[in-house]
C-alpha positions as CSV (number, residue, x, y, z in Angstrom):
1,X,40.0,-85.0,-72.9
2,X,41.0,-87.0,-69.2
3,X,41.3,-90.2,-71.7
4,X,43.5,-88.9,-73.5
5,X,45.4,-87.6,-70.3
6,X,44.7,-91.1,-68.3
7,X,46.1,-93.0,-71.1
8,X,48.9,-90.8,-72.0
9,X,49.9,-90.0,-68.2
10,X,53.3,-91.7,-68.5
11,X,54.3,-90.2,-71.5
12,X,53.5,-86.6,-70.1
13,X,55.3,-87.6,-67.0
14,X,58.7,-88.3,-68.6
15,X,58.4,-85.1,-70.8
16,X,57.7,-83.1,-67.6
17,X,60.8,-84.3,-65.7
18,X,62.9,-83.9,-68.8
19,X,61.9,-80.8,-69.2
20,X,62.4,-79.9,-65.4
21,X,65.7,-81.3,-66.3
22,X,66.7,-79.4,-68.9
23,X,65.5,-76.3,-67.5
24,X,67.7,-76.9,-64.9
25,X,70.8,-77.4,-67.1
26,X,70.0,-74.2,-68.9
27,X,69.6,-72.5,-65.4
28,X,73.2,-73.5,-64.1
29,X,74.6,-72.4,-67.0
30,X,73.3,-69.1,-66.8
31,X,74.5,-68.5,-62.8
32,X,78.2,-69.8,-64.4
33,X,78.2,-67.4,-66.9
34,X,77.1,-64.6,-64.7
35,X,79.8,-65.6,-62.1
36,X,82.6,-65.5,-64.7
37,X,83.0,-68.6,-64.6
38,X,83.7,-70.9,-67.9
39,X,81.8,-73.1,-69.4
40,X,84.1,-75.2,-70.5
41,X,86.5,-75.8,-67.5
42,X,85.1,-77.1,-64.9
43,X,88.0,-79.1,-63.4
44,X,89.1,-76.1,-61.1
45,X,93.3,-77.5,-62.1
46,X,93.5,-75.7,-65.4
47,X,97.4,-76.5,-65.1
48,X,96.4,-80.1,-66.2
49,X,93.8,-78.7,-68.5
50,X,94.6,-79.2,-72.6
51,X,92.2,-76.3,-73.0
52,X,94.1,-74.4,-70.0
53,X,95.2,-71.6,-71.9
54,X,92.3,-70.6,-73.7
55,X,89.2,-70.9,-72.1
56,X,89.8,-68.4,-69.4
57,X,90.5,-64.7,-71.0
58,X,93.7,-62.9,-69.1
């Protein structure tokens, strides 16, 4: 079992942070969509936006 770990470590490594990293993602865009805010615009000018006029409900 450690062999396999000690001689795998790297690989486990890179699928831990991406996975952090992910998770992370995922988390953010929870908080957003809690906020109200959208997913989609996240200039803050939606006046310059092409998707201006529909991605924020009136």
């Amino acid at each position: 079992m450690w062999n396999w770990i000690t001689d795998n470590i790297g690989t486990i490594l890179i699928c831990l942070v991406l996975i952090a990293i992910v998770t992370a993602i995922i988390i953010s865009m929870v908080k957003k969509k809690k906020a109200g805010k959208s997913m989609v615009c996240s200039c803050g000018n939606c006046k310059t936006c092409p998707m201006g006029g529909s991605c924020h409900n009136k």
